[in-house]
C-alpha positions as CSV (number, residue, x, y, z in Angstrom):
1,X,120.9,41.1,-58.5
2,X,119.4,44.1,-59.5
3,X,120.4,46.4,-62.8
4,X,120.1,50.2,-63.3
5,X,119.2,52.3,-60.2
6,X,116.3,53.2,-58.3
7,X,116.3,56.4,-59.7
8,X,116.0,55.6,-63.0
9,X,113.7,57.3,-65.8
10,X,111.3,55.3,-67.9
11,X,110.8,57.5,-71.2
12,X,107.5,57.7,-72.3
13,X,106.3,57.3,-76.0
14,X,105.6,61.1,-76.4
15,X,107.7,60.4,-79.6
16,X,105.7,57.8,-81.2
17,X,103.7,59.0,-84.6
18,X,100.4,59.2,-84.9
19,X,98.9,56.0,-86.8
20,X,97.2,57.1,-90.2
21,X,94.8,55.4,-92.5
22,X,92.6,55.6,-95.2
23,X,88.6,56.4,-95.2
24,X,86.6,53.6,-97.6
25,X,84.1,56.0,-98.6
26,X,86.2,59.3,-99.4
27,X,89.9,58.1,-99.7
28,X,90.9,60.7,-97.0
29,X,93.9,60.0,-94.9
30,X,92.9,60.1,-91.4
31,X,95.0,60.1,-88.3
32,X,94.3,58.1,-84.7
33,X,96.6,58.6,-81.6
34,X,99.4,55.9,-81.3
35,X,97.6,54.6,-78.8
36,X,93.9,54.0,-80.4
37,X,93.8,51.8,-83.1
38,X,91.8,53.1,-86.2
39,X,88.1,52.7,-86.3
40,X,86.7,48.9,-88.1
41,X,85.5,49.3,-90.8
42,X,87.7,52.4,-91.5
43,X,85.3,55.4,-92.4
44,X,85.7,58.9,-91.1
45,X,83.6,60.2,-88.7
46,X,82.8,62.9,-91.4
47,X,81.3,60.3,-93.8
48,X,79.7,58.3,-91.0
49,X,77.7,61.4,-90.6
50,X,76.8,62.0,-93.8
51,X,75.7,58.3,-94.6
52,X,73.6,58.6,-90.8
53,X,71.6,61.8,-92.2
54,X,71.0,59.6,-95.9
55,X,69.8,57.3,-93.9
56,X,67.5,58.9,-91.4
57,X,65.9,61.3,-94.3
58,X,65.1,57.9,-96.2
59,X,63.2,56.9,-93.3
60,X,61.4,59.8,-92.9
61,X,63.0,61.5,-90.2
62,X,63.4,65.7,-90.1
63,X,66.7,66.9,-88.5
């Protein structure tokens, strides 16, 4: 036995909210797709920046 028809529509989660989360280093709310799960450890990409050029200068590097 079969339910529904074949011409059925399958709704898509256009509706679903975005999933938001908190940076470790600045407190900033960030906000991943509903479909990507929030970076681990959760740091923006801004402060992930910033710590990578602290870090490359202390080693000597120029940018």
């Amino acid at each position: 036995m079969t339910y529904g028809s074949k011409t059925m529509r399958i709704v898509s989660d256009d509706f679903a909210e975005p999933v938001q989360w908190f940076c470790l280093m600045c407190d900033g709310v960030e906000e991943s797709a509903p479909d990507v799960e929030p970076p681990s450890p959760p740091i923006c990409p801004t402060c992930i920046r910033l710590a990578l050029v602290q870090a490359l200068r202390a080693l000597g590097v120029d940018l």
